[in-house]
Legacy VTK file of the C-alpha trace (Angstrom):
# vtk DataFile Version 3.0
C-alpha trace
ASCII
DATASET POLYDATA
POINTS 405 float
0.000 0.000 0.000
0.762 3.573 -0.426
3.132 5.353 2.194
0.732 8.108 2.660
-1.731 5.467 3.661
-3.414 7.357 7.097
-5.404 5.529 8.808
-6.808 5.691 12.546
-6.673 3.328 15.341
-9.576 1.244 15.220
-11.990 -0.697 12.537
-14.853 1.218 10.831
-17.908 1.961 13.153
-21.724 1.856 12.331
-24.237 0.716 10.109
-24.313 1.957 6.799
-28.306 2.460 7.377
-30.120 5.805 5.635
-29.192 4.194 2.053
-31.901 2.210 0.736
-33.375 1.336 4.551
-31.790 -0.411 7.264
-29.560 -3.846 6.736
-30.639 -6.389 9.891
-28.706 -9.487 8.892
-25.848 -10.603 10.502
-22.852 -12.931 9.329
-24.421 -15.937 10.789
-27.765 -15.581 8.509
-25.263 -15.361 4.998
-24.233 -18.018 2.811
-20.997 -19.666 2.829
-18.406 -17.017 3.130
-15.722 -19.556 1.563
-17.532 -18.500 -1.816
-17.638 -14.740 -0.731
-15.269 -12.136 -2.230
-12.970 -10.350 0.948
-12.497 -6.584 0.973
-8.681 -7.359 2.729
-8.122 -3.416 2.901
-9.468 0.031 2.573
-7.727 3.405 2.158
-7.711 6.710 0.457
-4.849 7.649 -1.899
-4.448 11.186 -3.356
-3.590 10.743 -7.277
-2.534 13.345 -9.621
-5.404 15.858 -8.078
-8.079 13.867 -7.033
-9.593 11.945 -4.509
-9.781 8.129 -4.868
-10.803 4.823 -2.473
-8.915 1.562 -2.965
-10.549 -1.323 -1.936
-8.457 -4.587 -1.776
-9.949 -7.682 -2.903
-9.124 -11.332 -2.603
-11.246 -12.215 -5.733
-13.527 -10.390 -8.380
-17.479 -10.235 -6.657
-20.126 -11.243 -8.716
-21.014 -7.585 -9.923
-20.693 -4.438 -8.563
-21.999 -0.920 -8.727
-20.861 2.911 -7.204
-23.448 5.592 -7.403
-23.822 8.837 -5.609
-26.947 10.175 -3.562
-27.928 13.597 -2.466
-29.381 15.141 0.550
-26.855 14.481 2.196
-24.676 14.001 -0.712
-23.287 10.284 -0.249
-21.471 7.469 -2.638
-22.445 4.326 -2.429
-19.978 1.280 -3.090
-22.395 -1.707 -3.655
-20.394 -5.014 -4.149
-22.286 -8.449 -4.644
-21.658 -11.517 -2.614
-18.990 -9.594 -0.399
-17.722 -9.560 2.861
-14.897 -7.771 4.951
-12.463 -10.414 6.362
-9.947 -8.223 8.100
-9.922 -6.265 11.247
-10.006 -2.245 9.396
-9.847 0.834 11.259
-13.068 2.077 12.403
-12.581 6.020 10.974
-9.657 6.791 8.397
-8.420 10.481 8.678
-10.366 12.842 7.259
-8.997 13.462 3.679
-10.379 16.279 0.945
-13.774 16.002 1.347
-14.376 12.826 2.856
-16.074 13.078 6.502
-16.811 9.222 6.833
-16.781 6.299 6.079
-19.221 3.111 6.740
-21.216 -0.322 5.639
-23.252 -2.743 6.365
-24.494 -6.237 5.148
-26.917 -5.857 2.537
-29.572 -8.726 1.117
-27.701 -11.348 3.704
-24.909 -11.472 1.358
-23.744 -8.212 -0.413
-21.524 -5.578 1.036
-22.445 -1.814 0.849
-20.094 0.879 1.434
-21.027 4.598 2.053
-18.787 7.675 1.901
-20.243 10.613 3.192
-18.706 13.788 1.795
-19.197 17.550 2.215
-19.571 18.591 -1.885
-21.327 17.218 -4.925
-18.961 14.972 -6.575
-18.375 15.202 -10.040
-17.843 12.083 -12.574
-17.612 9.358 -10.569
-15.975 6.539 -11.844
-14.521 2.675 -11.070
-12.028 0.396 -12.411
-10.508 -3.066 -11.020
-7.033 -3.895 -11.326
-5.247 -7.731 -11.135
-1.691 -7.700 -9.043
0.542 -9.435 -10.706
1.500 -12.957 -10.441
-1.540 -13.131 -8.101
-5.165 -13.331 -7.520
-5.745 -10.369 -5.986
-7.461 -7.330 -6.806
-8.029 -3.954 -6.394
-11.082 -1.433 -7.298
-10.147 2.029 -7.430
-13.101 4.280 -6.861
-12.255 8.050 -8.848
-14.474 9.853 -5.976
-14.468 12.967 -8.658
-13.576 15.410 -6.164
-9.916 17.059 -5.604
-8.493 16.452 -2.017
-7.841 19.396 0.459
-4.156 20.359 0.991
-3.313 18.919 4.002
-1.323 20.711 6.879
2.027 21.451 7.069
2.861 19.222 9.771
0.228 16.064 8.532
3.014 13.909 7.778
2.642 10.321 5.796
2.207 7.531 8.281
5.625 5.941 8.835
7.036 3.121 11.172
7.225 5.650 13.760
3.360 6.286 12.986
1.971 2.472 13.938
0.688 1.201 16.987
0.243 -1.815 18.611
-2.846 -3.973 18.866
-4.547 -3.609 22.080
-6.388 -6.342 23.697
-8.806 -6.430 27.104
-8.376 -8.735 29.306
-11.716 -9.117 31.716
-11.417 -12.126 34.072
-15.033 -12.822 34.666
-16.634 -12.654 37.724
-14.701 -10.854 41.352
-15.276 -9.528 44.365
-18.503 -9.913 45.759
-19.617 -12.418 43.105
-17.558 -15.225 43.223
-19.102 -16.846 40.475
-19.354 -20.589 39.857
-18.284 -22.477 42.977
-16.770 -26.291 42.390
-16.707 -29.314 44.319
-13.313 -28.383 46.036
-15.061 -24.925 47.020
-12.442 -23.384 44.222
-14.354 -19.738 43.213
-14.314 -19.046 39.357
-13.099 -15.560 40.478
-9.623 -16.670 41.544
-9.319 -19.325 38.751
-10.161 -16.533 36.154
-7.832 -13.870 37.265
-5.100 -15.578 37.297
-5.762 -16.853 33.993
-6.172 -13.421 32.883
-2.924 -12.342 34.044
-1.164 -15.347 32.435
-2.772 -14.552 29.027
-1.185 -10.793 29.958
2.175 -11.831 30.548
2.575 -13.988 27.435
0.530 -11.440 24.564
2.988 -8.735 26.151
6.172 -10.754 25.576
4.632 -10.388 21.847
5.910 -7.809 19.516
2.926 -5.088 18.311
0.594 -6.378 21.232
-0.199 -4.460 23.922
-2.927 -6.558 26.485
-4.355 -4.783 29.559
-6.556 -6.470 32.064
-10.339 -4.941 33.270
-9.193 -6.072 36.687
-5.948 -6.592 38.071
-7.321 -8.048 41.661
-10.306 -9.337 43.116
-13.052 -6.680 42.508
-16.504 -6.444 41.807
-16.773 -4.644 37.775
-20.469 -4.393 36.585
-20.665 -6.252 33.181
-21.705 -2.601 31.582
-18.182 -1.332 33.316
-15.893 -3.848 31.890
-17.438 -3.005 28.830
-16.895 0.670 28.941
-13.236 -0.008 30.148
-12.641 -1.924 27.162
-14.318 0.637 24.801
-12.212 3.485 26.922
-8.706 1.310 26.153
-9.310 1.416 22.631
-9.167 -2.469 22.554
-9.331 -4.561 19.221
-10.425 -7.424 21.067
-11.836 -8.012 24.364
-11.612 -11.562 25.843
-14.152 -12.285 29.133
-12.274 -15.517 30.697
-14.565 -17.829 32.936
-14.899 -21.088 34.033
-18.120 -22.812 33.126
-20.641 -24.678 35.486
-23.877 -27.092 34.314
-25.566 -29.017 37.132
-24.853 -32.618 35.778
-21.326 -32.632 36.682
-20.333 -35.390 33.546
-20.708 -31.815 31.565
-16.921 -30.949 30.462
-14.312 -29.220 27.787
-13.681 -25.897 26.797
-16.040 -23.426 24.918
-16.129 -20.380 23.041
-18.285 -17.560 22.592
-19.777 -14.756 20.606
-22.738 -12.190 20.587
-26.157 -13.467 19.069
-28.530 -10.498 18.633
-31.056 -13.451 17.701
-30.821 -15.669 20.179
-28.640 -17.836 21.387
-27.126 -20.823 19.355
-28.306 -23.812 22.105
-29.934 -24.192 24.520
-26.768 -24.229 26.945
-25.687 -21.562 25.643
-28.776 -19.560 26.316
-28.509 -20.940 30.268
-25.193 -20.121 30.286
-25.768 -16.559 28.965
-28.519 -15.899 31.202
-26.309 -17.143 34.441
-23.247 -15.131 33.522
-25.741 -12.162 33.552
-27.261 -12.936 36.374
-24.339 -11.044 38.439
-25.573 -7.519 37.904
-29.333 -8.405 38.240
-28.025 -9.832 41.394
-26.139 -6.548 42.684
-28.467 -4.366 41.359
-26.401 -2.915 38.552
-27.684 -2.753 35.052
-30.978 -4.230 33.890
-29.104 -6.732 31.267
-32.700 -7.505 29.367
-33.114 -3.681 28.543
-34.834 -3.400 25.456
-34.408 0.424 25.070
-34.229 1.975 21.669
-30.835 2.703 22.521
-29.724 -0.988 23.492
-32.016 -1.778 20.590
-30.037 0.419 17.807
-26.158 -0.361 19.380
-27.408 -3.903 18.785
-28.426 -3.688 15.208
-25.487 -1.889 14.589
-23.092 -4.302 15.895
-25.049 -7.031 13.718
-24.513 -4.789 10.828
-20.654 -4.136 11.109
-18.129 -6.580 10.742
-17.684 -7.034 14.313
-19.729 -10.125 14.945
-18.284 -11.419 12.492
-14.232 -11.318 13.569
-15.494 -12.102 16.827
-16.880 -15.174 15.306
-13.382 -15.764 12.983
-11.025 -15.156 16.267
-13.063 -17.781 18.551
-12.399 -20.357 15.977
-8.504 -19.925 15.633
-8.666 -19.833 19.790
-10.904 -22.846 19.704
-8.010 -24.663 17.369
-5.827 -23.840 20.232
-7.798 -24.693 22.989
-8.360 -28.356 21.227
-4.541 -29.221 22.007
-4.876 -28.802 25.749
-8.341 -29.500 26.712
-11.405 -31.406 25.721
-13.947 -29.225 23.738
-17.847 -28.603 24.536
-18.503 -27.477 21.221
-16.137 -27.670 18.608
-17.868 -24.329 17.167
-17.820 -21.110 18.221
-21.613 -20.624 20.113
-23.589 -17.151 19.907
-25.609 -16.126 23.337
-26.736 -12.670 24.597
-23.889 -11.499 26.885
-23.772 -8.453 28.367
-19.986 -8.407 28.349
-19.467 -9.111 25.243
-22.189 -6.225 23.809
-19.374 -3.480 23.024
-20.883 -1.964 19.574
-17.485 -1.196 17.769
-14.629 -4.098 19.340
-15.024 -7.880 18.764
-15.694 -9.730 21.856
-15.263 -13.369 22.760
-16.220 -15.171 26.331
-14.158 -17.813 26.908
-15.400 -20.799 29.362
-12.253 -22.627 30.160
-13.962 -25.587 31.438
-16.436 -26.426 33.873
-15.300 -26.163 37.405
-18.680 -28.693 38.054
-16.641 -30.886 36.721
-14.591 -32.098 39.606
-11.856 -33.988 37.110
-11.751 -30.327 35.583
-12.145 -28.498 38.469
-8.636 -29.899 39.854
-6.608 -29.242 36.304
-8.635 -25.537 37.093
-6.953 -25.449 40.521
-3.084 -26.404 38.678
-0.670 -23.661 37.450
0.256 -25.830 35.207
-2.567 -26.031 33.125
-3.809 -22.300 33.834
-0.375 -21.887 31.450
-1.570 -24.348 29.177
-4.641 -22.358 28.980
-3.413 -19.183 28.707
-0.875 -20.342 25.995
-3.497 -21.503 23.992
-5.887 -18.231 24.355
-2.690 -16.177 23.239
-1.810 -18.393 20.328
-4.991 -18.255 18.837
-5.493 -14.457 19.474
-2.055 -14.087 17.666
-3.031 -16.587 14.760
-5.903 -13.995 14.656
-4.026 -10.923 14.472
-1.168 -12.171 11.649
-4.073 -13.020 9.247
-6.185 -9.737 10.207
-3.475 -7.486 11.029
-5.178 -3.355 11.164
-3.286 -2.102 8.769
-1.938 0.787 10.890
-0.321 -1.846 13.535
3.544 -2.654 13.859
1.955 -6.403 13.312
0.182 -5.358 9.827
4.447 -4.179 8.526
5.909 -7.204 9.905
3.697 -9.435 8.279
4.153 -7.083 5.174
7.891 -7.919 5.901
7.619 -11.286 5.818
5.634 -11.448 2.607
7.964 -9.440 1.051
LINES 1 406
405 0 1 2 3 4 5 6 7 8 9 10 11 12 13 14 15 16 17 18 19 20 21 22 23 24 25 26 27 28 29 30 31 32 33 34 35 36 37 38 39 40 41 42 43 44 45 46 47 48 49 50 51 52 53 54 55 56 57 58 59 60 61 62 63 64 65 66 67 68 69 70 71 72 73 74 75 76 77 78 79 80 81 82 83 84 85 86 87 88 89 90 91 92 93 94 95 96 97 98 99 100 101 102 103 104 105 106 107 108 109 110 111 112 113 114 115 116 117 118 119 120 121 122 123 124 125 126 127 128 129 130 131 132 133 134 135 136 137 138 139 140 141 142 143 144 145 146 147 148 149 150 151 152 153 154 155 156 157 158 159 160 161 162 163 164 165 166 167 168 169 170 171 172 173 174 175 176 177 178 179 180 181 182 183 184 185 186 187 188 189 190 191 192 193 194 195 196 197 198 199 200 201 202 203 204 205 206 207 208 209 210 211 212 213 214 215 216 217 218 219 220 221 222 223 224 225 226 227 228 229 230 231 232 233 234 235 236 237 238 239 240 241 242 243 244 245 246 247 248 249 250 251 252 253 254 255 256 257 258 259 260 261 262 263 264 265 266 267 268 269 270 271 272 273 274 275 276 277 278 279 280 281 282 283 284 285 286 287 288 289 290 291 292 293 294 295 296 297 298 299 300 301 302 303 304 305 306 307 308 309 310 311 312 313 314 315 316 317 318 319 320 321 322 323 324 325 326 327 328 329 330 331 332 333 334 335 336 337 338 339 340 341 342 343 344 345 346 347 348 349 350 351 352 353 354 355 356 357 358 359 360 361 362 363 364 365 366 367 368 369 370 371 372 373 374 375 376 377 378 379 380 381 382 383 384 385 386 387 388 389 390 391 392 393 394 395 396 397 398 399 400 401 402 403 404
């Protein structure tokens, strides 16, 4: 990509709604994304006067169109049977006339992408391009407008210029809520946190990562505040570690889990949504069944973004992981509705370790041993994550551009 490539520090927020109606699918209503074209990256490049978007493609999609809209003057990027597979930015830097930038799913399986600008365009035009020697592809949107000379000191983005991906760490459960309680009378709380800080210690000893924990000690968090914490750290990815607990106590193996804005995947997972929400109905918190027009819209938007859906592709690499040290529940990723993991703009996975019902579980719980083994495998997958779906502003995003090269 370009060096004056300027991106911000976090993937594209919000729905692209306002065009056409409101999109209310969500990656797990599509078909196959195997067949789907990937948008891989997105940026604005200044060429010889004007304005244009490049768009990054794995394949060709089926057809595609770019129109522009008035009042308020929009274009619209309309690309059939697409999807984006990457982690993006959620804002890039305002260039010319460009204010922002956003899209949604469309028909359960088309991508739309909406710039909103401050002027009328002018002739719009489009035009994909093969890189050779490979299969990818790139469509250059001409936005027709000339970009705004930029300051004096708004340099090109440069090594200096990347950051490193942030993840949240939330170790479920603490304080006053113990959580689930096991044969042995071990509390999830303790078995969590120090999970959490072993999953710390090993993404920090990674280069371009940089993991923070939502609690450091044993303290109570409302599920609403370990959400705001992550939001407020800027993560990419917030992981909510627990320790699972079912009343027949055969019940065993690790699980992972993402949002469902439709309900939850199983039954299991729907109990086990409801209990882990049960904390802050307990303590008199947050009502977690709110069905305010705010909860409402934050939820439709997170069903319309890509979020879900790298949620979705992250608990699958950890699950890999996870498979090498521990039995699995569910060798899929699972979808319930909870509250920790209902940040609108950062993916968010809940991670039951095992079940501390479990009393053969329970006592691999209790050893530091295996909390390493755990941990281990939580990092490796959130790395195998990252070096596929790298932000392009990250020191990870160059040094797998290094490696390529």
């Amino acid at each position: 990509m370009a060096s004056n490539l300027t991106t911000n520090r976090r993937r594209f927020l919000g729905a692209a709604c306002g065009v056409g109606g409101m999109w209310l699918s969500s990656p797990a209503q599509s078909a196959d994304t195997s067949l789907q074209t990937k948008v891989t990256g997105v940026y604005f490049h200044e060429d010889r006067g004007r304005m244009k978007l490049h768009l990054d493609l794995d394949g060709v999609p089926a057809n595609y169109k770019v129109f522009v809209l008035d009042n308020p003057q929009r274009i619209v990027v309309d690309l059939a049977g697409s999807r984006f597979s990457t982690l993006l930015s959620r804002d890039l830097k305002a260039r010319g006339t460009v204010r922002r930038i956003r899209y949604g799913r469309r028909n359960q399986d088309d991508l739309r992408i909406v710039l909103d600008v401050n002027l009328k365009p002018g002739d719009v035009s489009s035009r994909i391009y093969q890189f050779k020697g490979t299969d990818l592809k790139r469509l250059v949107v001409d936005l027709g407008m000339k970009p705004v000379t930029a300051p004096a000191n708004d340099k090109p983005v440069d090594a200096a210029d990347l950051r490193d991906i942030v993840i949240a760490i939330d170790a479920g459960h603490g304080g006053k809520d113990p959580g689930a309680i096991g044969h042995l009378k071990t509390q999830e709380k303790d078995i969590t946190l120090k999970i959490a800080h072993e999953i710390e210690k090993r993404l920090r000893r990674r280069k371009g990562f940089k993991p923070f924990l939502i609690r450091k000690d044993d303290r109570y968090l409302a599920l609403s505040e370990r959400v705001r914490r992550a939001r407020a750290g800027r993560a990419d990815l917030l992981i909510s570690i627990h320790a699972d607990a079912f009343p027949q106590k055969s019940a065993h193996g690790s699980s992972v889990f993402a949002l469902s804005t439709k309900g939850a995947s199983s039954k299991a997972a729907q109990v086990l949504a409801e209990t882990e929400n049960q904390a802050d109905k307990l303590f008199g918190e947050i009502a977690v069944g709110d069905s305010s027009e705010a909860l409402s819209k934050m939820l439709i938007d997170l069903a319309q973004n890509a979020v879900l859906e790298s949620s979705i592709e992250c608990g699958s690499l950890i699950l890999d992981q996870l498979g090498k040290v521990n039995d699995l529940h569910k060798p899929q990723v699972e979808q319930g509705g909870f509250a920790v993991l209902r940040a609108p703009d950062v993916p968010s996975l809940l991670v039951e370790t095992a079940f501390i019902s479990n009393p053969r579980e329970e006592r691999k719980l209790r050893s530091r041993r295996h909390q390493r083994k755990l941990a281990k495998a939580i990092s490796q997958g959130v790395v195998d994550y990252f070096m596929l779906n790298a932000p392009p502003d990250t020191v990870v995003a160059s040094l797998v551009d290094k490696n390529r090269g």
